[in-house]
SEMI-171509 format. One record per residue (C-alpha): x negated, z, y negated; residue number from 1; residue in three letters. Coordinates in Angstrom, 2 decimals. Example, Ala and Ser with C-alpha at 12.3 -4.5 7.8 and 13.67 -1.06 7.14 Angstrom:
[[-12.30 7.80 4.50] 1 Ala] [[-13.67 7.14 1.06] 2 Ser] 
! end
This chain:
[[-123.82 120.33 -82.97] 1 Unk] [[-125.92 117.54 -81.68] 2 Unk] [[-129.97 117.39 -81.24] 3 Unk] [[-131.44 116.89 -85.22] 4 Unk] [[-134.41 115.19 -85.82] 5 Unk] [[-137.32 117.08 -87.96] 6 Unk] [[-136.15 115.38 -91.24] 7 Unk] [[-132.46 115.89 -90.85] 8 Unk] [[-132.79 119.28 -90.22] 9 Unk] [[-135.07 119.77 -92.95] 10 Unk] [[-132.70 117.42 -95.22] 11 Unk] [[-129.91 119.92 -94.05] 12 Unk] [[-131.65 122.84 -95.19] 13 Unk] [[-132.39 121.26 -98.61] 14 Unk] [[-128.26 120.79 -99.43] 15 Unk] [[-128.31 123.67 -102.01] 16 Unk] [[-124.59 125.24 -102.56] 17 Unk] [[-125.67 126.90 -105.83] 18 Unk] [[-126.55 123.35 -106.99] 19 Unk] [[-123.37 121.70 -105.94] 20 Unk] [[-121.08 124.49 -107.12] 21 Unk] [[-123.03 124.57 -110.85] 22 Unk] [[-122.72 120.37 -110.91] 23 Unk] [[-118.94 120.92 -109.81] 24 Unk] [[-118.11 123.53 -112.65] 25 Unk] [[-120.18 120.98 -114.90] 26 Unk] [[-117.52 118.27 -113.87] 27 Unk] [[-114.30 119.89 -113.75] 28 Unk] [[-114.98 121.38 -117.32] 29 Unk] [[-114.71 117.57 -118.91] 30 Unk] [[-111.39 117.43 -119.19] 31 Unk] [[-111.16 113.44 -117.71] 32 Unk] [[-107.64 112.88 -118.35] 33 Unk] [[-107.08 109.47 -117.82] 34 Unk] [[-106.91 107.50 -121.02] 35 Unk] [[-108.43 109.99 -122.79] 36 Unk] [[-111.86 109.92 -124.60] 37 Unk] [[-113.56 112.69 -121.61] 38 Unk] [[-112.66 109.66 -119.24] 39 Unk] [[-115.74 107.84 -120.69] 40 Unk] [[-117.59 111.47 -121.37] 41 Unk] [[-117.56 112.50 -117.49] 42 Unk] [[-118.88 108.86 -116.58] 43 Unk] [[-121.80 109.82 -118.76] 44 Unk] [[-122.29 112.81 -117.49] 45 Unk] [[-122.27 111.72 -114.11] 46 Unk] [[-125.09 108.73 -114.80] 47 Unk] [[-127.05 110.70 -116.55] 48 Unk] [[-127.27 113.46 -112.85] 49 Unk] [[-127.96 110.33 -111.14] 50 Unk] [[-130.57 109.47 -113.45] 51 Unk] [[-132.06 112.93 -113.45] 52 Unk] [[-131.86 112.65 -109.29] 53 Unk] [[-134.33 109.50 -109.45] 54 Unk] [[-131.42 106.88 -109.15] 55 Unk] [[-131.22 103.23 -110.56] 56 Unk] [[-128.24 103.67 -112.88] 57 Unk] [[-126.24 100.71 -113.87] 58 Unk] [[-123.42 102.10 -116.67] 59 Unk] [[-121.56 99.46 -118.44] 60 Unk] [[-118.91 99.25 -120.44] 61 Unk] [[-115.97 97.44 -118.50] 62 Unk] [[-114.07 94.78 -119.97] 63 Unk] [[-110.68 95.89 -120.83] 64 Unk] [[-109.42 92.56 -122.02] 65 Unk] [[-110.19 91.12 -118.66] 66 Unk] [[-108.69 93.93 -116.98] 67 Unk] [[-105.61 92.89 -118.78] 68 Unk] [[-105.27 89.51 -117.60] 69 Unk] [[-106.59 89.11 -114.78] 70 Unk] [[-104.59 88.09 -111.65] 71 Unk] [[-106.56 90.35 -109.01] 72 Unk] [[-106.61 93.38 -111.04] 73 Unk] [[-104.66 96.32 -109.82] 74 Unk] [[-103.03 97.59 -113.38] 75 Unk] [[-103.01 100.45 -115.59] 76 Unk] [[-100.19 103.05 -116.06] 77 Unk] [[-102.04 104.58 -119.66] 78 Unk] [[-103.94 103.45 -122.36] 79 Unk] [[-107.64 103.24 -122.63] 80 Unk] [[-110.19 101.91 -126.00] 81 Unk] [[-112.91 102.24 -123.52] 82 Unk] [[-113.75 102.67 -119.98] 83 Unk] [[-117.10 103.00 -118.47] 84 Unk] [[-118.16 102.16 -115.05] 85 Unk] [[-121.44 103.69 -113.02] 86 Unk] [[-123.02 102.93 -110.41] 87 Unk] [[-126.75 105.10 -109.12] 88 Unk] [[-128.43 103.60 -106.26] 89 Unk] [[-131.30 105.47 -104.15] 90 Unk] [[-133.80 102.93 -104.24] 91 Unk] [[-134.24 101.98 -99.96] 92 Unk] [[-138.04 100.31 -98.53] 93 Unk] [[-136.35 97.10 -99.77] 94 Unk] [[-133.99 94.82 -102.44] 95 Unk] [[-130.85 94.18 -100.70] 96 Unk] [[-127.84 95.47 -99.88] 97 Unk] [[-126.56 99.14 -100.09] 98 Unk] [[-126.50 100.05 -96.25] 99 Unk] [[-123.93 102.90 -97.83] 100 Unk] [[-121.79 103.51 -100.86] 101 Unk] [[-119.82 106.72 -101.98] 102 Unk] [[-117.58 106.31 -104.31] 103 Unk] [[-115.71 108.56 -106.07] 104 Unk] [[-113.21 108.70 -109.04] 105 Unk] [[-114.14 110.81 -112.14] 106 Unk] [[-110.54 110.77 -113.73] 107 Unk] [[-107.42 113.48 -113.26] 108 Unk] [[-104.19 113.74 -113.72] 109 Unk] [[-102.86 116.06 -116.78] 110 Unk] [[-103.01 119.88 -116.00] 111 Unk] [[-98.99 120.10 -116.77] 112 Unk] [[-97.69 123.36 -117.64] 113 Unk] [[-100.52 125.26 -118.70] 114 Unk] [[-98.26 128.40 -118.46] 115 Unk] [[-97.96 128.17 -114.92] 116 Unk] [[-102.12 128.41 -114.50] 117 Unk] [[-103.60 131.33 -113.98] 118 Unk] [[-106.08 130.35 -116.71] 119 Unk] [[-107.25 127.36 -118.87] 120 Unk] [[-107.36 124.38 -116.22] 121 Unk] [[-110.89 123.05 -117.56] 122 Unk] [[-112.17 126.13 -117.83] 123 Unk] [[-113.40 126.21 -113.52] 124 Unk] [[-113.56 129.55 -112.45] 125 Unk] [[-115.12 130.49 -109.14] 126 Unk] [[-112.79 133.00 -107.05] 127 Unk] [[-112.22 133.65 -103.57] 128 Unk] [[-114.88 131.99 -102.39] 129 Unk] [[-113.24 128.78 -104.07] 130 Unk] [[-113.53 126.57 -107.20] 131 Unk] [[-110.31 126.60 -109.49] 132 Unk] [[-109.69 124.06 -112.13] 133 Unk] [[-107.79 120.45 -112.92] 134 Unk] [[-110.06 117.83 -110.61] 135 Unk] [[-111.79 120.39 -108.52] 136 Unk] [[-109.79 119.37 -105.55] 137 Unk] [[-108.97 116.02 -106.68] 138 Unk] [[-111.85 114.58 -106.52] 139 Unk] [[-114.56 115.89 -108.37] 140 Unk] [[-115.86 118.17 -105.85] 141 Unk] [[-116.18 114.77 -103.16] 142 Unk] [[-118.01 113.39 -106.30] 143 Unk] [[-120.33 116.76 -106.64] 144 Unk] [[-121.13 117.14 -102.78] 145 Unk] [[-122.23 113.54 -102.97] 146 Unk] [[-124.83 113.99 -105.35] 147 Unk] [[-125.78 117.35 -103.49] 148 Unk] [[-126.33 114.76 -100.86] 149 Unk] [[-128.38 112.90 -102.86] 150 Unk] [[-130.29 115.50 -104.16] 151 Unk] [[-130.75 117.11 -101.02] 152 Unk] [[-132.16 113.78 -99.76] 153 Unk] [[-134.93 114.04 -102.69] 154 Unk] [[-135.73 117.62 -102.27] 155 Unk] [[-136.84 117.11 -98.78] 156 Unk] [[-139.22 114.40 -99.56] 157 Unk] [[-137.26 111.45 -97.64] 158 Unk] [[-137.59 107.64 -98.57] 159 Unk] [[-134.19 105.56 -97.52] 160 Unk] [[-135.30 102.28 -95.02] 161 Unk] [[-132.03 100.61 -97.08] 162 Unk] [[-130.74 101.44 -100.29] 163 Unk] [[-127.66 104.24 -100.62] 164 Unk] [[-125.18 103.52 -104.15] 165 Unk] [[-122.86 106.31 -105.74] 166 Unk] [[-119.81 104.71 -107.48] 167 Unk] [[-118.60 106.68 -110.33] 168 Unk] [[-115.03 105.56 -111.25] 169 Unk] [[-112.49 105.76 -113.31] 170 Unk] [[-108.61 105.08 -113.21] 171 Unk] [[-108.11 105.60 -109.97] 172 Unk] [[-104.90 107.75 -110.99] 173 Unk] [[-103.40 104.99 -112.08] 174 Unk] [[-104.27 102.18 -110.02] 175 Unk] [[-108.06 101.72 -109.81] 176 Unk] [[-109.53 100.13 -113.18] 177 Unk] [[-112.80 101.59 -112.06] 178 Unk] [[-113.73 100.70 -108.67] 179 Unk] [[-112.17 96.78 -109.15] 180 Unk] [[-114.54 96.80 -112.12] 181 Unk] [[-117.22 97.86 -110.16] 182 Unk] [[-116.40 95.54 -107.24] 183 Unk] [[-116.32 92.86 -109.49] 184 Unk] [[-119.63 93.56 -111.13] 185 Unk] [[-120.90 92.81 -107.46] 186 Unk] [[-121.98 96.62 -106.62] 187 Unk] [[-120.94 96.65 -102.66] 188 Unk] [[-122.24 97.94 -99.67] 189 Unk] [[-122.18 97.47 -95.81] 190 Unk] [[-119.68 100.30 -95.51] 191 Unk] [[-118.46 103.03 -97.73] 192 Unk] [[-117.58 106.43 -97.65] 193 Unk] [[-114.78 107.69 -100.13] 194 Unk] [[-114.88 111.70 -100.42] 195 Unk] [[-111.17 112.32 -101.23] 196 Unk] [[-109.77 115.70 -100.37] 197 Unk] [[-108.95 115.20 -96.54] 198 Unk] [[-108.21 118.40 -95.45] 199 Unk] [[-111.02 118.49 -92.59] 200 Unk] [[-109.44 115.18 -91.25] 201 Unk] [[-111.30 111.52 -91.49] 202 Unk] [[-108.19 109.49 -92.99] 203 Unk] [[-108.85 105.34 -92.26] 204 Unk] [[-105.34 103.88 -93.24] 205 Unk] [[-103.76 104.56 -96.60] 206 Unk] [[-100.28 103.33 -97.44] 207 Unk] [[-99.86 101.42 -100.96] 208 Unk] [[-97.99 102.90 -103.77] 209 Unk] [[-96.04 100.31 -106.25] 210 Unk] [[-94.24 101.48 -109.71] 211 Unk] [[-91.20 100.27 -110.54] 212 Unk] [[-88.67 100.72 -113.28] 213 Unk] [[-84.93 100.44 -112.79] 214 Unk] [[-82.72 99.84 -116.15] 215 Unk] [[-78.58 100.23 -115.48] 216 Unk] [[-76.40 99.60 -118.09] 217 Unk] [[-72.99 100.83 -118.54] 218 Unk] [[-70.30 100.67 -121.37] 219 Unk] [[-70.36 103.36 -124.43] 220 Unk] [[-67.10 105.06 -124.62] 221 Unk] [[-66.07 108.32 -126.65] 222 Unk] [[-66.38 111.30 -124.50] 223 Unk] [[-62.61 112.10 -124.80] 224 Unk] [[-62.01 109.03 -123.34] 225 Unk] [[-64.59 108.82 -120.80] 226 Unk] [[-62.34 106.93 -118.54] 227 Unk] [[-62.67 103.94 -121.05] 228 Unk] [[-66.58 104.07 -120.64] 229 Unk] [[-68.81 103.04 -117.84] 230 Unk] [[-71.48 105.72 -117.55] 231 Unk] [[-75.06 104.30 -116.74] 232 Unk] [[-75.99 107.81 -115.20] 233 Unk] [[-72.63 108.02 -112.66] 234 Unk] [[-74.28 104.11 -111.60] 235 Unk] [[-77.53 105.13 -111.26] 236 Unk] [[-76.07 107.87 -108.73] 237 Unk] [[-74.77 105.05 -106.79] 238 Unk] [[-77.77 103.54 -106.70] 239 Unk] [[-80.13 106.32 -105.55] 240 Unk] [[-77.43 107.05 -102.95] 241 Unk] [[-78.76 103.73 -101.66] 242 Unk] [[-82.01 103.75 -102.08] 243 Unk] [[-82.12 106.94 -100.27] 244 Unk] [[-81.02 105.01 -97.30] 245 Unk] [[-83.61 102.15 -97.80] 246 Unk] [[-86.15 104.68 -97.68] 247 Unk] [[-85.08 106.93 -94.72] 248 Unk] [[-85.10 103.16 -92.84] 249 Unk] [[-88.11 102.55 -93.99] 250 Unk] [[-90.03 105.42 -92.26] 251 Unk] [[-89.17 104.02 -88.98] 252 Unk] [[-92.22 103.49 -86.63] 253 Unk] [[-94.57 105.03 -88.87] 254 Unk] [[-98.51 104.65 -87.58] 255 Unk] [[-99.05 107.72 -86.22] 256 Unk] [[-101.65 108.61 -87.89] 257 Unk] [[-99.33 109.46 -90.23] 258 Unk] [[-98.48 112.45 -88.13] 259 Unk] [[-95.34 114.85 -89.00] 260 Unk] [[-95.16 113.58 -92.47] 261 Unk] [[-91.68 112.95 -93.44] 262 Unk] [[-92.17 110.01 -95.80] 263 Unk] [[-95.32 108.16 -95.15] 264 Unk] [[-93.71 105.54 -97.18] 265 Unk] [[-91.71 107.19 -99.92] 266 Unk] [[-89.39 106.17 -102.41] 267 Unk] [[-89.41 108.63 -105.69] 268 Unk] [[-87.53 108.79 -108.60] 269 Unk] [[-90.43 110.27 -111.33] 270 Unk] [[-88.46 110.30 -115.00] 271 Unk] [[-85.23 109.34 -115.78] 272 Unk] [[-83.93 108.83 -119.58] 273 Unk] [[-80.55 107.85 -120.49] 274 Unk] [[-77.54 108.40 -123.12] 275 Unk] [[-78.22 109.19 -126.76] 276 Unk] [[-75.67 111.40 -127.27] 277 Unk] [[-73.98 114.58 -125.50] 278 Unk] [[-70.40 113.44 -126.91] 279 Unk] [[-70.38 109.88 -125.78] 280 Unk] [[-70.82 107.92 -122.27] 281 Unk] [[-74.45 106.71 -121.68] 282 Unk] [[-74.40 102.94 -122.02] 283 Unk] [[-78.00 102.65 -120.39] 284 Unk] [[-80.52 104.47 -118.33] 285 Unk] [[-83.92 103.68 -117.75] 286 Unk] [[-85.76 105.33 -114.33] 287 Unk] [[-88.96 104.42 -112.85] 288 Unk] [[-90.36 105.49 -109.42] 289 Unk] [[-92.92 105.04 -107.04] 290 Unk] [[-92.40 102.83 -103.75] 291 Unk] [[-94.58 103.15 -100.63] 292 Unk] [[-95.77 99.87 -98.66] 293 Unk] [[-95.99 100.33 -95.25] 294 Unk] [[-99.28 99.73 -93.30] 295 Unk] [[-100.42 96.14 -93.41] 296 Unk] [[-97.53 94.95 -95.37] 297 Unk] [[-97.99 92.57 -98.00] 298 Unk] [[-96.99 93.78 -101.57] 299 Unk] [[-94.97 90.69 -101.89] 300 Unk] [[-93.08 91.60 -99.02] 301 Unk] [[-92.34 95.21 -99.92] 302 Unk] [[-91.69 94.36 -103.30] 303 Unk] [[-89.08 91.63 -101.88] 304 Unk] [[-87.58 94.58 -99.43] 305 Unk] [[-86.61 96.53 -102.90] 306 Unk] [[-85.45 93.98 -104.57] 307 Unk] [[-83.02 92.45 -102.00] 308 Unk] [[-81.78 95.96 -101.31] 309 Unk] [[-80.65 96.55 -104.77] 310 Unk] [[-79.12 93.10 -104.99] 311 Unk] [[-77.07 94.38 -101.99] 312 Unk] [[-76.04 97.59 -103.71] 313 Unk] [[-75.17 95.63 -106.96] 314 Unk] [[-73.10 92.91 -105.38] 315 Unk] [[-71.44 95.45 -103.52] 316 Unk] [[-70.10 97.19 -106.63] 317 Unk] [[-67.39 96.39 -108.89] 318 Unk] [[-69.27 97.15 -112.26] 319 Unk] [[-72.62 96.24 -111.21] 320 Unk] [[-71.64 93.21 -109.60] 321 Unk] [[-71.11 91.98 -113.05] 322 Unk] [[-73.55 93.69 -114.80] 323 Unk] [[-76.56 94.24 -112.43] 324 Unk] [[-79.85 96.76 -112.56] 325 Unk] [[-82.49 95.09 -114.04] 326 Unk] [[-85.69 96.18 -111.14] 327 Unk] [[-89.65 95.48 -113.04] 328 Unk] [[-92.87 96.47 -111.49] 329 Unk] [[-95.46 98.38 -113.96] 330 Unk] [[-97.47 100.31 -113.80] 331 Unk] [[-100.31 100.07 -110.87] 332 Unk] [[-100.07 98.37 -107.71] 333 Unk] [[-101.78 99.85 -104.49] 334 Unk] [[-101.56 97.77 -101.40] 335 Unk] [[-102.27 99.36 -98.27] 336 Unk] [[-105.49 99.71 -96.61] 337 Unk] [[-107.10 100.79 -93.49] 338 Unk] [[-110.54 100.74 -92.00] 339 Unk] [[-111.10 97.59 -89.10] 340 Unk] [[-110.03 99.24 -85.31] 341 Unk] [[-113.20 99.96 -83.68] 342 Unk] [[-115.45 100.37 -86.47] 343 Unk] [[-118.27 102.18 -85.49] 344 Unk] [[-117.88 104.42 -89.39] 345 Unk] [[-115.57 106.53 -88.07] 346 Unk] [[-117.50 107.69 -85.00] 347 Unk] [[-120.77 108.34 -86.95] 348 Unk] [[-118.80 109.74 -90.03] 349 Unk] [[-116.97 112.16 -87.42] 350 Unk] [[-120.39 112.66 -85.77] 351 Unk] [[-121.90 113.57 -88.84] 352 Unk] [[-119.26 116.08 -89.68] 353 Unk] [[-119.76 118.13 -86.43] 354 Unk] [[-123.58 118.04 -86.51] 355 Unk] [[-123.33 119.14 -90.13] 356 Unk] [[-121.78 122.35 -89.19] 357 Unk] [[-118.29 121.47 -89.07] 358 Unk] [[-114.89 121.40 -86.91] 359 Unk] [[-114.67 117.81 -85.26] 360 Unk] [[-112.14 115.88 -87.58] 361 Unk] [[-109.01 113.92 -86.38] 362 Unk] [[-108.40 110.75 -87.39] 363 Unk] [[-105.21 110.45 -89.98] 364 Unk] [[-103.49 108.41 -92.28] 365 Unk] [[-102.69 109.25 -95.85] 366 Unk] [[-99.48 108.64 -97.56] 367 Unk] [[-100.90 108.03 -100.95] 368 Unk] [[-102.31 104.87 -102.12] 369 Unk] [[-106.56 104.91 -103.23] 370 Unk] [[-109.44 102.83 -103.61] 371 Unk] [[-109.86 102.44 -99.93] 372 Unk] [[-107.86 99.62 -100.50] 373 Unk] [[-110.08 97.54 -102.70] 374 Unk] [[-113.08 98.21 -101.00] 375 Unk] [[-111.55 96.87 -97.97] 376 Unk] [[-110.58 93.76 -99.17] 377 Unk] [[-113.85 93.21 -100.85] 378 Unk] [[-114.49 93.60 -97.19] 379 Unk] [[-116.68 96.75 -97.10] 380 Unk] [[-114.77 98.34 -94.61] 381 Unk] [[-114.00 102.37 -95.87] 382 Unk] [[-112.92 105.55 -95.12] 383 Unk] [[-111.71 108.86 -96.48] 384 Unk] [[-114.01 112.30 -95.89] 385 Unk] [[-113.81 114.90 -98.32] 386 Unk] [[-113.54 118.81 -99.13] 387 Unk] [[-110.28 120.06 -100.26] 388 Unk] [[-106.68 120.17 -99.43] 389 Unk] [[-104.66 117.02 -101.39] 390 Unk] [[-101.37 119.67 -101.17] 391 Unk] [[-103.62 121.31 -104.01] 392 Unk] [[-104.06 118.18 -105.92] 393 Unk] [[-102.42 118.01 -109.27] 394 Unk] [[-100.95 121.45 -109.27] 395 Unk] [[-101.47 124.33 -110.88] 396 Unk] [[-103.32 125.84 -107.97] 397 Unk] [[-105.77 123.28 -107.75] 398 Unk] [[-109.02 124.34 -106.16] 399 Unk] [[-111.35 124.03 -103.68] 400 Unk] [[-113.42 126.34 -100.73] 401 Unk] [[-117.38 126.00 -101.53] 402 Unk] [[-117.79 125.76 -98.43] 403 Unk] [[-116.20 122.47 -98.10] 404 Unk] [[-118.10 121.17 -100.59] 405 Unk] [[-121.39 122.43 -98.47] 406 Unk] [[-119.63 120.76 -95.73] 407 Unk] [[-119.23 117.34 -96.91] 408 Unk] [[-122.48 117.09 -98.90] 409 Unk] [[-124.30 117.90 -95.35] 410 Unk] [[-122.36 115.19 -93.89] 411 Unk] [[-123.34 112.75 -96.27] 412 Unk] [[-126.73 113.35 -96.08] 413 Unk] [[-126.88 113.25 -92.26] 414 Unk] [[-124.78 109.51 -92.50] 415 Unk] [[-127.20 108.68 -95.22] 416 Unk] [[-130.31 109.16 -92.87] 417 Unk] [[-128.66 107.55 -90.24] 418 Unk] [[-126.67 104.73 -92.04] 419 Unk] [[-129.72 103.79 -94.24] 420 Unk] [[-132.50 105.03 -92.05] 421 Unk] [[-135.42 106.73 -93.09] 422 Unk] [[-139.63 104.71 -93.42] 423 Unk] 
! end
């Protein structure tokens, strides 16, 4: 650990774990499915903390409609009545600019199989020196450690030079309703900090993440005589045969901040229906999947890469020559993102880590799409630093180690002071 001054040790000894672990439980307990009414209830619950820490809280309701239409907005894989964004800024010695922003994302992913839990998923339990429960890891616990920031900040007295903003958002799951809206609204910052689960690491690349849906049709035939049908399933086959390939060529060269991860970029195949009936051949299959974009590739491009790829397999088919996969895009759309070479965030956010107490992180790249993105080309440039393990996201295992949480809510207190500066 490096020299502290008097207030950032006494800010440091003012990050309270009972507090964070209580406001953690508080969160994972809403069960913020997206699309679901808690979505809205956890937003709530999070401005009103923010309020209760001394924050200016700006919740509004965002505009579905223009979600809907318009042409920058990164899409929606559920259904939402309502969606609320938040945004609580720690007033600095002047108007102007946030000199920091942490955002974090409110919503989960369902729990699955609630057989396979050990107990009810938004019911957090604390155990082995760890929070269980759906969103603990993913990402509620970045979102409670930066309010124990924040309210570590008040408890020791310190007034911010320049103002620091927490984003609350929502749909991040499914493409990042909440942060665009926020964006939009005009909440930004000079840079901005986004506590996903990063596994000790400081992650400043992402690659994007693009939904697709495949339809294949075939020809209906009696099962007796399947050799008079064409079955969509035995085409699909051929055509994940190929896409396989696509993908293993697409890993090539990987940044290597990627590190030993076998598919930086990968192409999954996440639900498949086709055939109505066990006794006949399927005449049509619908899959979708998820596509990766490499680093700094436009989506245009990538989606342009899939699509001439599957016109190759087609053509090259007797059957689907004729009667071609129909390829869509739904769902969200995540380009890639990555934080400016050089910027001087990633040496003070690793800085801060180490004089907070822990391990000096590497610098990595994360295979799944987030909000880094947006913020980026809002140009705020952004990176990942978070507690938890994203293996543990949206399992059945999901939890996080408290002292993680500790961790990272000591780190973004000490950026805080030094990002926003203390009068």
């Amino acid at each position: 650990m490096g020299e502290l001054t008097d207030v950032e040790a006494r800010v440091l000894s003012a990050v309270d774990e009972r507090w964070a672990v209580d406001r953690l439980c508080e969160l994972v307990a809403v069960p913020s499915v997206g699309g679901t009414p808690a979505e809205s209830e956890v937003q709530h619950l999070v401005a009103d903390l923010l309020e209760e820490l001394g924050c200016d809280v700006d919740r509004w309701q965002i505009d579905l409609a223009e979600a809907a239409t318009a042409t920058d907005a990164p899409g929606q894989e559920v259904g939402r009545t309502e969606a609320w964004g938040v945004v609580g800024t720690v007033p600095g010695g002047g108007e102007g600019t946030p000199a920091l922003v942490l955002s974090g994302h409110t919503d989960v992913v369902p729990p699955g199989d609630r057989a396979l839990w050990t107990g009810d998923p938004f019911l957090p339990r604390l155990a082995d020196g760890a929070v269980h429960g759906r969103g603990a890891c993913d990402m509620k616990a970045g979102v409670a450690a930066s309010l124990a920031a924040v309210h570590a900040l008040r408890t020791a007295g310190v007034r911010l030079a320049r103002p620091l903003a927490l984003h609350a958002v929502v749909g991040e799951e499914d493409g990042g309703l909440g942060a665009w809206a926020t964006l939009r609204r005009g909440h930004t910052g000079d840079v901005c900090v986004i506590p996903e689960p990063t596994a000790g690491s400081v992650m400043t690349a992402h690659a994007g993440a693009l939904t697709f849906r495949l339809e294949v049709t075939g020809r209906a035939a009696h099962a007796a005589l399947r050799h008079r049908g064409v079955s969509a399933i035995e085409l699909f086959a051929h055509l994940l045969d190929g896409l396989r390939e696509f993908e293993a060529e697409r890993q090539r060269d990987a940044d290597p901040r990627f590190g030993d991860a076998p598919f930086p970029y990968g192409l999954s195949i996440g639900r498949v229906e086709g055939g109505d009936w066990a006794s006949s051949v399927p005449d049509r299959l619908v899959a979708e999947g998820r596509y990766g974009v490499r680093l700094g590739e436009p989506v245009e491009v990538a989606r342009g890469a899939l699509e001439s790829q599957l016109t190759a397999l087609c053509t090259g088919h007797s059957w689907l020559s004729e009667h071609p996969a129909r390829l869509s895009w739904v769902g969200g759309a995540f380009a890639s993102g990555e934080l400016p070479a050089g910027h001087p965030l990633l040496p003070a956010m690793r800085t801060a880590v180490v004089d907070a107490g822990g391990p000096a992180p590497a610098e990595r790249a994360l295979t799944a799409g987030t909000d880094l993105r947006l913020y980026a080309a809002a140009g705020v440039p952004t990176l990942h630093y978070g507690p938890g393990d994203l293996e543990l996201a949206h399992g059945p295992a999901e939890r996080v180690p408290v002292p993680d949480v500790v961790t990272a809510a000591r780190a973004y207190a000490l950026l805080a002071l030094r990002t926003c500066g203390v009068r």
